[in-house]
VEXFI-334310 format. One record per residue: x, y, z of N, C-alpha, C, O in turn. Coordinates in steps of 0.02 Angstrom, whole numbers, padded with zeros to 5 digits, always signed. Example, Ala and Ser with C-alpha at 12.3 -4.5 7.8 and 13.67 -1.06 7.14 Angstrom:
2
+00660-00284+00390+00615-00225+00390+00660-00165+00390+00712-00166+00423
+00642-00112+00354+00684-00053+00357+00645+00002+00394+00670+00057+00402
//
This chain:
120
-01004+00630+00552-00935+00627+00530-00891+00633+00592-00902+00673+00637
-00828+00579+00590-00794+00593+00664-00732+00617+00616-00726+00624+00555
-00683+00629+00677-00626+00620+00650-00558+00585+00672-00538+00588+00730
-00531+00557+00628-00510+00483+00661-00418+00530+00668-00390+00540+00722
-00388+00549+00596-00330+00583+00620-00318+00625+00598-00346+00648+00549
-00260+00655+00634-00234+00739+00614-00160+00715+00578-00119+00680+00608
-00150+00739+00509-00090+00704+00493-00048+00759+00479-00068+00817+00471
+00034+00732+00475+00079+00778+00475+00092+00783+00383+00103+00832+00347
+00084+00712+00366+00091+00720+00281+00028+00678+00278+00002+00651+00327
+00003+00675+00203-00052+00639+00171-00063+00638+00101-00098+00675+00066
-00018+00577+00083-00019+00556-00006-00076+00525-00022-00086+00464-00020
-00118+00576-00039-00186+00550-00090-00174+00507-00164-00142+00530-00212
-00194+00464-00162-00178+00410-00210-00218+00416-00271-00278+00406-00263
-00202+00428-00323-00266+00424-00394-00314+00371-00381-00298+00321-00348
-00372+00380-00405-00412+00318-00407-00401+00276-00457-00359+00281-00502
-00431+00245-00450-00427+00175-00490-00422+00161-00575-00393+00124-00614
-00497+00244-00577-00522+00229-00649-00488+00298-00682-00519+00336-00720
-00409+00308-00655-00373+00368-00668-00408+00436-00689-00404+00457-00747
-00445+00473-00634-00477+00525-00654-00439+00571-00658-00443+00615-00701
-00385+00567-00604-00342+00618-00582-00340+00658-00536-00294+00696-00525
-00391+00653-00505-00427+00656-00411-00391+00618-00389-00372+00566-00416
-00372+00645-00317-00359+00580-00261-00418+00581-00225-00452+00626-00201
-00426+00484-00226-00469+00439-00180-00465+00441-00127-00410+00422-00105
-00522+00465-00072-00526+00468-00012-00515+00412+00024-00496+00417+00083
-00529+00325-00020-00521+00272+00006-00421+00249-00017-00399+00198+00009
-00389+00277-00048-00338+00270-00067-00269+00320-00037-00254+00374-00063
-00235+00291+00018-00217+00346+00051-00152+00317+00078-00148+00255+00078
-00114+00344+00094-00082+00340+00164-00022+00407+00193+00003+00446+00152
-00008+00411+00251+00019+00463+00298+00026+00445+00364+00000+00400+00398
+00077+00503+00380+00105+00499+00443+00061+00549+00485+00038+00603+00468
+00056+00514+00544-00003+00571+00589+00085+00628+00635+00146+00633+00631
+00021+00658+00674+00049+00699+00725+00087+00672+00767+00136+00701+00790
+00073+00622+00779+00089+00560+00828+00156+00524+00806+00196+00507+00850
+00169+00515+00745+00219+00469+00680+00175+00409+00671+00193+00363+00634
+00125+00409+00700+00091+00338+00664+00077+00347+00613+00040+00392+00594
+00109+00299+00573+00087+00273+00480+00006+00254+00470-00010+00196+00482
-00034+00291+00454-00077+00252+00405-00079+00246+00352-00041+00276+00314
-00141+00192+00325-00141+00180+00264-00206+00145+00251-00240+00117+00295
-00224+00150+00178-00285+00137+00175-00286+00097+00072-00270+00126+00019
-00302+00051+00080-00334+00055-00014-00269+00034-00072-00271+00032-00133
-00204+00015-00017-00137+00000-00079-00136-00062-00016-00168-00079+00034
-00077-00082-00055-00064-00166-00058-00043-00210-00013-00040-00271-00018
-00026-00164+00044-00016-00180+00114-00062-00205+00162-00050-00236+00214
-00130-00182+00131-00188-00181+00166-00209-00253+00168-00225-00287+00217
-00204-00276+00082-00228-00317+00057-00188-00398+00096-00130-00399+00118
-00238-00463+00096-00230-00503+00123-00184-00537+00073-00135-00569+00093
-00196-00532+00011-00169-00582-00043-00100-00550-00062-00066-00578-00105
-00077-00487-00029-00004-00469-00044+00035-00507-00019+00024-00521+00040
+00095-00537-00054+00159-00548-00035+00186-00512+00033+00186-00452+00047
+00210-00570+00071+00241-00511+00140+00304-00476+00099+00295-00416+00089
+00350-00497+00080+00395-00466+00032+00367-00393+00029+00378-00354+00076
+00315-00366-00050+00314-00342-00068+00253-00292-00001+00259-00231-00006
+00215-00309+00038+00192-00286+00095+00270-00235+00114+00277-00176+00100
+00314-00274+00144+00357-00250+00183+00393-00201+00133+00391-00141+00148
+00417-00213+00090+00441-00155+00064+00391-00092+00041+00422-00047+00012
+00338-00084+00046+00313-00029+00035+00300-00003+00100+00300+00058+00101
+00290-00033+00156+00295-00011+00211+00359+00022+00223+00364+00078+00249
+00410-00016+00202+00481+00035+00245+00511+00085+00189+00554+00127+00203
+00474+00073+00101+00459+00132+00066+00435+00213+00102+00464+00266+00116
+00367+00184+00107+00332+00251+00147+00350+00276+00203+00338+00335+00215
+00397+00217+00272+00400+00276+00332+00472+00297+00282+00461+00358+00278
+00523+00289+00252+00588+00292+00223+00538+00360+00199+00527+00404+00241
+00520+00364+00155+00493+00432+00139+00444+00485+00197+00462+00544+00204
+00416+00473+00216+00379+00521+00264+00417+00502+00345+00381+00492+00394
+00469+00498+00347+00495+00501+00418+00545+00555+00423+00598+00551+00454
+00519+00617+00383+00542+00660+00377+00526+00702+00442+00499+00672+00489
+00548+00799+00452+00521+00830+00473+00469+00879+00466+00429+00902+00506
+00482+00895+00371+00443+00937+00367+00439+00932+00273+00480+00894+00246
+00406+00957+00244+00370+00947+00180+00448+00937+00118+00462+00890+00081
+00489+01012+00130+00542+01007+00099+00610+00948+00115+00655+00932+00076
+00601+00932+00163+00631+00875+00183+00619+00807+00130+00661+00784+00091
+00546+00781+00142+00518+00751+00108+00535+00749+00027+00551+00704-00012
+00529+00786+00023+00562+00795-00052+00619+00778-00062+00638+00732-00098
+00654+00819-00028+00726+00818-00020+00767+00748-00009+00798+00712-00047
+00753+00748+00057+00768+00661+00071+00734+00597+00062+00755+00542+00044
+00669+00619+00081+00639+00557+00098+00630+00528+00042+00614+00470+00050
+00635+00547-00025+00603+00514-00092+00669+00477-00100+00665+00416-00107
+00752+00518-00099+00800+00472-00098+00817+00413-00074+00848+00366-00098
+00787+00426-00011+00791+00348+00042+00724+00304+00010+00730+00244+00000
+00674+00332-00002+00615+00281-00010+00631+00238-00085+00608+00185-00106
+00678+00283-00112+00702+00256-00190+00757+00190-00185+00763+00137-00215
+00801+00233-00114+00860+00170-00092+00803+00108-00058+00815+00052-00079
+00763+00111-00026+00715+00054-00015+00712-00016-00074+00739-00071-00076
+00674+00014-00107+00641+00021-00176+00690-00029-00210+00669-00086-00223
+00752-00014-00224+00814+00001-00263+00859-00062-00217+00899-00096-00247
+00849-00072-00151+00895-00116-00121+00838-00192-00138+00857-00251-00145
+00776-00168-00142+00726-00242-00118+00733-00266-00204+00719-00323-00222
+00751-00226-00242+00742-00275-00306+00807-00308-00334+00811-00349-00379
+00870-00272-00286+00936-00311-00299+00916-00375-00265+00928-00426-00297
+00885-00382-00202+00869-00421-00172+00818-00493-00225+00824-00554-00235
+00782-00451-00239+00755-00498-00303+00798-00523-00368+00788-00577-00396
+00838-00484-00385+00883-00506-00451+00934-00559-00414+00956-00606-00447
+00950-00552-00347+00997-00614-00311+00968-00665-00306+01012-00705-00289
+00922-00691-00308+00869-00750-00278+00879-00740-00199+00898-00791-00171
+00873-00704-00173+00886-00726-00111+00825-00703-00065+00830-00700-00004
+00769-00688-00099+00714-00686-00062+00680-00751-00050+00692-00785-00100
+00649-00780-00013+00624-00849-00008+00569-00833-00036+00538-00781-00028
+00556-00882-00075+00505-00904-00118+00432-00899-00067+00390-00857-00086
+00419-00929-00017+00351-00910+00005+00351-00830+00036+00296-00811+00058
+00399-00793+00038+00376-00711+00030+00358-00673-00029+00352-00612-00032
+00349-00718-00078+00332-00691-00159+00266-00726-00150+00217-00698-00175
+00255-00789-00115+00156-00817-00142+00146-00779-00137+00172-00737-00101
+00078-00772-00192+00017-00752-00191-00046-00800-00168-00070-00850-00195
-00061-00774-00119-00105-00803-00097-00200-00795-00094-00219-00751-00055
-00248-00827-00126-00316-00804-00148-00353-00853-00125-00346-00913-00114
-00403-00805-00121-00461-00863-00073-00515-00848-00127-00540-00792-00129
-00537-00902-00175-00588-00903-00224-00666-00938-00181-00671-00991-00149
-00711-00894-00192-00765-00920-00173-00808-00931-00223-00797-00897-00273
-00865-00977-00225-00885-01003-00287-00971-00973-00253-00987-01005-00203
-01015-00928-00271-01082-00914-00277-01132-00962-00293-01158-00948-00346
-01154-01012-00268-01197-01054-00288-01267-01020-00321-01300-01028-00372
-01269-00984-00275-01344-00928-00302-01331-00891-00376-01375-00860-00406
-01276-00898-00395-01274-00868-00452-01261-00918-00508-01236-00899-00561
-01273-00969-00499-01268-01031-00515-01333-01085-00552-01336-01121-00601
-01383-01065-00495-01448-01079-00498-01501-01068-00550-01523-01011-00555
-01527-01118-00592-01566-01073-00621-01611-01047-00615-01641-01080-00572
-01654-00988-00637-01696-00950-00604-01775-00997-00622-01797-01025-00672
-01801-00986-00550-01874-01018-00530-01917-00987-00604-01909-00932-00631
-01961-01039-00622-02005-01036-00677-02038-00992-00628-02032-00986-00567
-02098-00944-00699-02136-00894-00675-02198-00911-00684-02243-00873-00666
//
């Protein structure tokens, strides 16, 4: 086991199959450093919208570019809400360009699963 960072905040994300645990693969925080990570939400992902990429990015530092826990609360959820809250006026205007909304997917087709299975 190494250890990769020391963080100043760290929002554990529910898993998937809503246990009510946070997912070790579902994460993100601000280190010691202010570097943002993130891990397992939609930013990561290739097939997100830059749009919707970018606004959760300037969601999360808007919220954790705080100093300290009560802060966070305090402010940072207000600003991460004004984020939030400015990018969808932005959507009700049309004025986002249409290729920052594709979705973009790369379908691969399994031939091997395709095949029928060798007589016995």
């Amino acid at each position: 086991m190494a250890l990769e960072h020391v963080f100043r905040f760290l929002v554990l994300l529910p898993q998937k199959g809503g246990a009510g645990v946070g997912a070790v693969n579902r994460f993100y925080g601000r280190t010691l450093e202010g570097e943002y990570v993130c891990r397992g939400i939609e930013l990561r992902r290739r097939d997100t919208p830059p749009f919707i990429a970018q606004v959760q990015r300037e969601a999360i530092e808007a919220l954790l570019g705080c100093g300290c826990v009560e802060e966070v609360r305090r402010v940072g959820l207000e600003r991460a809400r004004g984020v939030v809250e400015e990018a969808c006026g932005r959507l009700r205007e049309g004025v986002v360009p249409p290729e920052d909304l594709r979705v973009s997917r790369v379908l691969r087709w399994r031939w091997a699963n395709t095949l029928p299975a060798p007589p016995t």
